[in-house]
Structures are given as structure tokens and as C-alpha cells.
C-alpha positions as CSV (number, residue, x, y, z in Angstrom):
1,X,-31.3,15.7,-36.9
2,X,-33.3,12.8,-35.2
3,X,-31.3,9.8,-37.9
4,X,-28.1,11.8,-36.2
5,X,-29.0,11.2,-32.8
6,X,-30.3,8.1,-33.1
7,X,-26.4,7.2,-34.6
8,X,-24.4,8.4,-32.2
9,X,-26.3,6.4,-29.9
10,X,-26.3,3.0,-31.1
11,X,-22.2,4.0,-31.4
12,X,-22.1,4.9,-27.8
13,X,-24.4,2.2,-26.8
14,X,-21.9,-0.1,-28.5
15,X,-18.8,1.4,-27.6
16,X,-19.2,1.9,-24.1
17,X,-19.7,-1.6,-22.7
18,X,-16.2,-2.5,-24.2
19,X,-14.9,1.0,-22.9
20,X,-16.1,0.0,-19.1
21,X,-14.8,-3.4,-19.7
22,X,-11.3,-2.5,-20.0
23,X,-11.4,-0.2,-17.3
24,X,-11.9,-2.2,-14.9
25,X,-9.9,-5.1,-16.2
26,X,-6.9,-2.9,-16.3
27,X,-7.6,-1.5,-13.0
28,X,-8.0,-4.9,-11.7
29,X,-4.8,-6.6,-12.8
30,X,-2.1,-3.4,-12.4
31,X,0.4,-3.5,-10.3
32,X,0.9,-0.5,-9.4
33,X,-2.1,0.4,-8.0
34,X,-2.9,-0.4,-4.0
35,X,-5.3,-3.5,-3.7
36,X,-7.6,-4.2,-0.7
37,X,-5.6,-5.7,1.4
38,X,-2.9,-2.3,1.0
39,X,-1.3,-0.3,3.7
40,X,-3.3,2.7,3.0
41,X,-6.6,1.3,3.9
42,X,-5.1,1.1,7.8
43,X,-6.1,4.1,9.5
44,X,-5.1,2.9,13.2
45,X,-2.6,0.3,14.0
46,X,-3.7,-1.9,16.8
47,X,-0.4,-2.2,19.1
48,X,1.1,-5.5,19.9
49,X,1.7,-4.2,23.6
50,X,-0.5,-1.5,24.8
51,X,1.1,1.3,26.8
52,X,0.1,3.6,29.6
53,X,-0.6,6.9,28.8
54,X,1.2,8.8,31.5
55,X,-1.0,11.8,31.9
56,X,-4.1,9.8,32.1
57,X,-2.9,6.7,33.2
58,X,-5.1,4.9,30.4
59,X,-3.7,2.8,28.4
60,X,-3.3,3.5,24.5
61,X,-4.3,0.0,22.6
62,X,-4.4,2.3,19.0
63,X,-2.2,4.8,17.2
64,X,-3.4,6.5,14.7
65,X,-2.0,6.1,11.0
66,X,0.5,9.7,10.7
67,X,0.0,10.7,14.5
68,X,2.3,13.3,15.8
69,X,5.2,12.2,17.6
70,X,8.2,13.8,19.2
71,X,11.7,12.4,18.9
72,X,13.1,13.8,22.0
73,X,9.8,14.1,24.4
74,X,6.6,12.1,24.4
75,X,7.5,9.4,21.6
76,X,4.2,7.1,21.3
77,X,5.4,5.2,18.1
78,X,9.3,4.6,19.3
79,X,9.8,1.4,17.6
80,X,6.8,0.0,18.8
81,X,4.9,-3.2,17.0
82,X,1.5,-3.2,15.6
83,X,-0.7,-5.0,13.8
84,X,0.5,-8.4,14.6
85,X,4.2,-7.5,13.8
86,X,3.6,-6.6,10.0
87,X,4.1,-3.0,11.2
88,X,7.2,-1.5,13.4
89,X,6.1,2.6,14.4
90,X,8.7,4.9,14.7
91,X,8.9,8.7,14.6
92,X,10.1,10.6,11.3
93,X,9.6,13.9,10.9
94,X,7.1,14.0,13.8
95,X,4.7,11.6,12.4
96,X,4.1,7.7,13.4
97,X,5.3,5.5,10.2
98,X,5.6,2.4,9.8
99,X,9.0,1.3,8.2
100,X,7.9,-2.1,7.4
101,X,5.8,-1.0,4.5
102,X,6.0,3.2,3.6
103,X,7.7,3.6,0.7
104,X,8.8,6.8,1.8
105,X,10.3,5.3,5.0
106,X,11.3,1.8,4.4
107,X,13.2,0.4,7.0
108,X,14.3,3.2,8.5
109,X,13.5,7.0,8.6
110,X,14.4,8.7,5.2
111,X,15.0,5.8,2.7
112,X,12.9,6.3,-0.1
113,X,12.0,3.0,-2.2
114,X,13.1,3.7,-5.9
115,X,10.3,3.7,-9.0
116,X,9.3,-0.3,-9.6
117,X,10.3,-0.6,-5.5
118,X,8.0,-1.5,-3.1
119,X,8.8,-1.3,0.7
120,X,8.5,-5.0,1.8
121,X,9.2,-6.2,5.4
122,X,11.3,-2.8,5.5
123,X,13.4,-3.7,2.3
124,X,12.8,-1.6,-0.9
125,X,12.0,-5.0,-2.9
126,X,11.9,-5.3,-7.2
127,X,8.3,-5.9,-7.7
128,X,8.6,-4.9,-11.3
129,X,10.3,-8.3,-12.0
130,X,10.8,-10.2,-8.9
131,X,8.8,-13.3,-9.4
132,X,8.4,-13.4,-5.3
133,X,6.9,-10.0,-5.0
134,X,4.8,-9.6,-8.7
135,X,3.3,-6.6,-8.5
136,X,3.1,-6.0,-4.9
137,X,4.7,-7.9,-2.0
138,X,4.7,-11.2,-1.3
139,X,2.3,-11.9,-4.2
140,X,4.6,-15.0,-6.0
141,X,4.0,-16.5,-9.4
142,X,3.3,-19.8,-10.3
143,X,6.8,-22.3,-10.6
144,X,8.6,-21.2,-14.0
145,X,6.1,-18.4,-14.6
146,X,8.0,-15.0,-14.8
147,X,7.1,-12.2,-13.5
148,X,7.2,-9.2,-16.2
149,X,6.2,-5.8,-16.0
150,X,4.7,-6.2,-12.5
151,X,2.1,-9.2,-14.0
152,X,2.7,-12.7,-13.7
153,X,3.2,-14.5,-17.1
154,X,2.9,-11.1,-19.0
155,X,3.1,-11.9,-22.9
């Protein structure tokens, strides 16, 4: 029983390192996945212009990421700037999205980016294969390096 145990842990002791290894090498480098620097890590957008809160008379400097919004009465995200103008706020579906980067809104209200799309400066962009957007947007590849699978140089 103990010669048993004492296997199966010099296999595990051997097999795991490689195991966690290419975990985190394949979590590293797909391109799918949302990096650091990804949309979803927002959870307020800082407005270009603040605006005055009517009721309170305060004025609003932050909206909150999927705030609630009225079309018709109280819009606070009606095609307002944020964030430096990488995000444009408008209502859909009575939440604040920002059609300059949701995949689910790109653009405008409604226009869902397609599988291997990626909602870039509010245009459902390639980034499967689009050596200018490898992976996610505006990540380019090296001159004469294509872009393959989402990975720059994939072979």
C-alpha cells in the first residue's frame, strides 16, 4: 500500500508542474479571452463632460457600467462620451452601453458582433485573422507576420 502511494506521487509530483505550465501559457496567449486592459474590468465610465443632475442640482462626473436609463424620460447615457472618447453611452434596452466596444451593441443598439468579431471603435472587426486587430483590437502583428487563429505568427 505504502510502494503505491509513494508512486502515484512521484507521478503527480511530475506531472503537475507541466500540467500548471500549460495552463497558464495557454491562458496567457488566447485570444479569446479578455486581457487586463478589457472592457469588462470598467465598472464606471468617467464622462468627458460632466452633467447636472436636475433633481439635485449636483453634477454626475461617473456612470455606472449597465446603469438604468430611459429612452423617452431621464436618459443619463444619450450618446454621451466617456472615458477619454474610447466609450460613446447610449440607452438599449434600459441599460447605459457603450457601442464603441460591447459586442452585443456595437455601434449602435442591437448589432450583435458575429463569432471571431470583436466590437472595435463601434465596428464588428475580424480579429480571428485581421493582422491589425490579432486577437483582440488594435493589437497588430509584426510587418509580414500573419495573423492566424487569433495569434500572431501561429504555426
Amino acid at each position: 500500500m505504502a510502494s503505491i502511494l509513494l508512486k502515484c506521487t512521484a507521478i503527480l509530483s511530475i506531472i503537475f508542474p507541466f500540467l500548471f505550465i500549460s495552463l497558464t501559457n495557454a491562458n496567457r496567449n488566447s485570444a479569446f479571452l479578455y486581457d487586463d486592459e478589457s472592457e469588462d474590468d470598467v465598472y464606471y465610465y468617467t464622462l468627458d463632460r460632466p452633467f447636472s443632475n436636475s433633481k439635485s442640482g449636483i453634477k454626475a462626473t461617473t456612470i455606472k457600467k449597465g446603469a438604468s436609463c430611459d429612452a423617452n424620460r431621464n436618459n443619463i447615457c444619450n450618446g454621451v462620451s466617456a472615458n477619454n472618447g474610447t466609450s460613446m453611452l447610449y440607452c438599449c434596452k434600459k441599460h447605459c452601453r457603450n457601442v464603441l466596444g460591447d459586442m452585443n451593441n456595437c455601434g449602435k443598439c442591437q448589432n450583435k458582433c458575429k463569432f471571431g468579431q470583436r466590437c472595435c471603435g463601434g465596428v464588428c472587426t475580424n480579429v480571428v485573422y485581421n493582422p491589425l486587430h490579432c486577437g483582440k483590437c488594435n493589437k497588430a502583428c509584426l510587418p509580414g507576420v500573419p495573423c492566424d487563429y487569433g495569434y500572431c505568427g501561429y504555426a
